[in-house]
C-alpha positions in Angstrom: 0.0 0.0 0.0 1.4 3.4 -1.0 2.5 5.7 2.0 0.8 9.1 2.5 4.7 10.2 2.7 4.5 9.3 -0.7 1.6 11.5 -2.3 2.7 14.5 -0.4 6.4 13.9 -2.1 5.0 13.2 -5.6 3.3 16.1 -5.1 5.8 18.2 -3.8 7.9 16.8 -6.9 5.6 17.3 -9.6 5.1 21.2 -8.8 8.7 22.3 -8.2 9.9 24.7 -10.4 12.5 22.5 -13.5 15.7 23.5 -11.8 14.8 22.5 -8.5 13.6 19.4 -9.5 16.3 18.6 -11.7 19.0 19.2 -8.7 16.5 16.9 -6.9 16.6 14.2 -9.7 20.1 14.4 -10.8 21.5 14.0 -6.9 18.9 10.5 -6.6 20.2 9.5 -10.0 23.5 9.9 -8.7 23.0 8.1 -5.5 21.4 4.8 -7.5 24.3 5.1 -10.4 27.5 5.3 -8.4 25.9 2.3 -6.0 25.7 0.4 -9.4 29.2 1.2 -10.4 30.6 0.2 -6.9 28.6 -3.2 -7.7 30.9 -3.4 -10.5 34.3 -2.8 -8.9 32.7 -5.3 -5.9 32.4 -8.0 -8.8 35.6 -7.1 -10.3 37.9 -7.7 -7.1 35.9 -10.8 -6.6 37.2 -12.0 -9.8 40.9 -11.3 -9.8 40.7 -8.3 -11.3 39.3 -10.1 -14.8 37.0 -7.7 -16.6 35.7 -10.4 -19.0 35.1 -12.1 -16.3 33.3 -9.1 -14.6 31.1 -8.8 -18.0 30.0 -12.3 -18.0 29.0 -12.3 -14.4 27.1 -8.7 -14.4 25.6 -10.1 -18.2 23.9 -12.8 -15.9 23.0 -11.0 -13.1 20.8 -8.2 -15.7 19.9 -10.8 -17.7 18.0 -12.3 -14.3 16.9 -8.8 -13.2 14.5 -8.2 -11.7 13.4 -12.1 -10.2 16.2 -14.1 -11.2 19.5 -12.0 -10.7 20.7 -14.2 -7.4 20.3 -17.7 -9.2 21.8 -16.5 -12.3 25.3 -15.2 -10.8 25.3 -18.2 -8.9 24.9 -19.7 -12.4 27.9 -17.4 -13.7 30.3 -18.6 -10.5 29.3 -22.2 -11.4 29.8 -22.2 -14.8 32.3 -19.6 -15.4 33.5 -17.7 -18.3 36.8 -19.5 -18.9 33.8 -22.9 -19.9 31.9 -20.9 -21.7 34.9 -19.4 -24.0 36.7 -22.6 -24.3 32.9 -24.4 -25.7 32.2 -20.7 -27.4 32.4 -22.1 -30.9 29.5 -24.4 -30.2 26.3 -22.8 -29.3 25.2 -26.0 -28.3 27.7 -26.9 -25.8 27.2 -23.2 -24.1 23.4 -24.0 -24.1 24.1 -27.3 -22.3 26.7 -25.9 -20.2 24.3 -23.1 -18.5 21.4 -24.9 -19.3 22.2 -27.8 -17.6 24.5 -25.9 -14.9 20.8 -24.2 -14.3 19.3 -27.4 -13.4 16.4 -26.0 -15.7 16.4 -29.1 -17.9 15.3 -31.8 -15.0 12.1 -32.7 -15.5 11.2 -30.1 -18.1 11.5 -31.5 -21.5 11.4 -34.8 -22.8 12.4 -34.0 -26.9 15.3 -35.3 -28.5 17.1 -32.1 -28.3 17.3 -31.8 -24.4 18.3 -35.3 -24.3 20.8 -34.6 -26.5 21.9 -31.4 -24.5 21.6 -33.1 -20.9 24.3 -35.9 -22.2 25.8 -32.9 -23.2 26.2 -31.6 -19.9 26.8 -34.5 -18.2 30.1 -34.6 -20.4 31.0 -31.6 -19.9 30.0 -31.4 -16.4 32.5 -34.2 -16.2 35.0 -32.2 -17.9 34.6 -28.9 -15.7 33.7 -30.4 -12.6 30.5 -28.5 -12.6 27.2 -29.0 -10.0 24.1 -28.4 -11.2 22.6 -26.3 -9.3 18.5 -27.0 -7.8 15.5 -26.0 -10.3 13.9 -24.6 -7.3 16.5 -21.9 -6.8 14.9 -20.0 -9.7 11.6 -18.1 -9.6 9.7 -19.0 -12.8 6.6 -17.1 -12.2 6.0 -14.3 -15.0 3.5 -12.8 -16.8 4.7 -13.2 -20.5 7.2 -16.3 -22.1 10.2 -14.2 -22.3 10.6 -13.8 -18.5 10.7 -17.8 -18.2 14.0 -18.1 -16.8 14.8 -21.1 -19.1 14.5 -18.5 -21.9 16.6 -16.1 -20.6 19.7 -18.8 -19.7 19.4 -19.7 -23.5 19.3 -16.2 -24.8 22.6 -15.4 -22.5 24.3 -18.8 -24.5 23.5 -17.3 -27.5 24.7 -14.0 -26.7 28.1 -15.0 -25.3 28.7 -16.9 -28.3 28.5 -13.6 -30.8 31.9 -12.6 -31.7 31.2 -9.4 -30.1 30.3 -10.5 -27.3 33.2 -8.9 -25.6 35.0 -6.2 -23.2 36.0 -3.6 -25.9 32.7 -4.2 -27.6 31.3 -2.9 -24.3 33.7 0.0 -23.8 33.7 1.1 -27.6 29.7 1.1 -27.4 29.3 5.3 -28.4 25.1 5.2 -28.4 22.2 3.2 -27.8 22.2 2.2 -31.3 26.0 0.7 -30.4 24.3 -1.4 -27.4 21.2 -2.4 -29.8 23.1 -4.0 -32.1 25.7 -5.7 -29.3 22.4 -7.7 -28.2 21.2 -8.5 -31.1 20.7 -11.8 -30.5 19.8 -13.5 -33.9 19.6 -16.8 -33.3 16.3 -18.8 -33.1 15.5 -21.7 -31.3 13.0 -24.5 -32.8 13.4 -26.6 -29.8 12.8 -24.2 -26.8 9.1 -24.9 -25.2 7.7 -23.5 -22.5 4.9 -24.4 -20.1 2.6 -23.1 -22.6 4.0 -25.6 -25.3 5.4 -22.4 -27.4 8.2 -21.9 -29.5 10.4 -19.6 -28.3 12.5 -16.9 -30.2 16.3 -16.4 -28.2 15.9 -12.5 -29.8 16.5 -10.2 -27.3 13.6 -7.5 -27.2 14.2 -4.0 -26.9 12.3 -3.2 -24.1 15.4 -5.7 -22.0 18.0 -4.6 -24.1 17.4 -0.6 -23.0 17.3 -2.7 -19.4 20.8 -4.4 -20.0 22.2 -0.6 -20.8 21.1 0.5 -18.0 22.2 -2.2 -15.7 25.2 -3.6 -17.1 26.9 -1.2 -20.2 26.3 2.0 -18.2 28.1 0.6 -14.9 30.5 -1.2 -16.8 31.5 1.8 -18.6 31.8 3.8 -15.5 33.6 1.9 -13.7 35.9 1.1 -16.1 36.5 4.7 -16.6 37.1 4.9 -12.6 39.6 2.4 -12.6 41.5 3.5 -16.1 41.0 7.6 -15.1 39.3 7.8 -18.3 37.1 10.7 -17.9 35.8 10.3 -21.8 34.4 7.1 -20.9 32.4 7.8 -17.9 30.9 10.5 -19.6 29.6 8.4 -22.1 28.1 6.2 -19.6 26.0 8.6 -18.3 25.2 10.4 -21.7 24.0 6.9 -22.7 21.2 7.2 -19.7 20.5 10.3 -21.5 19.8 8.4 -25.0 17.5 5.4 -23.3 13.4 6.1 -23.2 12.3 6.1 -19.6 11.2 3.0 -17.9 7.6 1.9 -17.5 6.9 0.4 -14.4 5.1 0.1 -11.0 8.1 2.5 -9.6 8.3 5.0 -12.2 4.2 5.1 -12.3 4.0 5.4 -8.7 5.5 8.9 -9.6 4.8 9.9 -13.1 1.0 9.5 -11.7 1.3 12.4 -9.1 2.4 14.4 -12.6 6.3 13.7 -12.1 8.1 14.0 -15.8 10.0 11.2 -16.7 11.7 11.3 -20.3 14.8 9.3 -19.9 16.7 6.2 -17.9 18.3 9.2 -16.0 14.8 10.4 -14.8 13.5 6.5 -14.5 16.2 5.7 -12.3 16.4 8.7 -10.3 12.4 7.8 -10.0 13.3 4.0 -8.7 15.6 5.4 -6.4 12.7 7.7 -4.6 10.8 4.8 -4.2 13.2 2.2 -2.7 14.1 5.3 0.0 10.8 6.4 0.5 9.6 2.6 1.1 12.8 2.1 3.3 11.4 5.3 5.5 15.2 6.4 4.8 13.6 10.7 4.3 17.0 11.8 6.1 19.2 10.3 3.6 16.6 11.7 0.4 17.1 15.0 -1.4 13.6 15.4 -1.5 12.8 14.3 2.3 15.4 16.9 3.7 14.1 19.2 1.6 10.3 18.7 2.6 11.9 18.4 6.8 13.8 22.0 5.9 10.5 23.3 4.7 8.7 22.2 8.5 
């Protein structure tokens, strides 16, 4: 249930003159980027220092947002990218290799493809020393095909496979048009079913690939910048916010409903951010709660 907090902030929000609210928006935006980015330098400590490794592991964690990100880095630390790039000629084997690392496959599908892909596995699992991990770890409720986590593990195979699927493909990415065609997944699938009995297409849609700039090229690029003192890049990440069509969703509507103007991923985000402090009752750490306490 929404807070009264809340109204009297949207409110507040919506009928503050532009360059308040901007200093408003711009310091949440802020606050939710740079805690993105420090995710990123987290991940890349954790993994020696590797940035491939860093990319494949934030790939899967966005590619699970917003139910599955947990089960899916587990699914990155379990089957790593040193597997996936020594099997990267063969889509199949990468498909078998997270697929089956997923523990997805159990009990799912009884065609002669996912046979073939579990003894697949079971080689390569095997070969890697890999444990599956428990179908129960993933949350497979969702509202449309796409969000079926069994869909998403076999879109990530097929976009780790693309030749530029890589670091510098990230970092040289100038637009959203640049990041469009990095996910670009064109690879179809005539074997994928889901509950439904439906084929499934492994081409990214737009809508998720304006989410994976947001969540992983934007941070990547930032933080990259941080650690190389490359000023040009990490203004490029954020101008790349600037190029993204706002978000539609509960937490953006929440706002844009009290009359809030969102354009952009910067003003989405900075939008998301008000929400997850004002449900968190965290006002004293809010730009817009101290203001609204200075006003008292």
């Amino acid at each position: 249930m929404e807070k009264p907090m809340s109204r009297m902030c949207g409110a507040e929000l919506a009928t503050m003159e532009p360059l308040h609210r901007t200093r408003v928006m711009e310091s949440l935006l802020v606050g939710r980027f740079l805690r993105k980015c420090g995710r990123v330098r987290e991940v890349w400590e954790s993994a020696e220092r590797d940035w491939n490794q860093t990319l494949y592991t934030m790939t899967a964690y966005a590619m699970g947002a917003p139910r599955n990100s947990a089960p899916f880095e587990e699914l990155s630390r379990r089957a790593t990218y040193l597997m996936c790039l020594r099997e990267r000629a063969s889509l199949r084997r990468v498909e078998a290799l997270l697929l089956g690392t997923s523990g997805l496959m159990h009990g799912e599908f009884y065609n002669d493809r996912v046979v073939g892909l579990q003894e697949e596995f079971d080689y390569l699992a095997n070969k890697y020393g890999v444990r599956a991990m428990n179908a129960s770890s993933w949350n497979r409720r969702s509202s449309y095909p796409a969000g079926n986590p069994i869909v998403r593990v076999a879109q990530m195979a097929a976009l780790i496979t693309k030749d530029d699927y890589s670091v510098d493909a990230l970092l040289e990415a100038k637009s959203l048009a640049d990041v469009e065609r990095m996910f670009d997944i064109t690879t179809t699938s005539q074997w994928l079913s889901v509950e439904d009995g439906t084929k499934q297409s492994l081409r990214l849609g737009k809508e998720k690939i304006h989410t994976l700039a947001i969540n992983l090229v934007a941070p990547m690029q930032f933080a990259y910048g941080e650690v190389m003192r490359n000023e040009e890049l990490k203004e490029r990440a954020l101008a790349l916010l600037e190029e993204i069509p706002t978000e539609h969703n509960r937490l953006v509507a929440r706002w844009t409903g009290e009359g809030v103007p969102s354009v952009n991923a910067c003003d989405s985000q900075a939008l998301i951010e008000l929400s997850h402090l004002c449900d968190e009752g965290r006002c004293a750490e809010c730009p817009l709660g101290r203001l609204l306490a200075r006003k008292k």
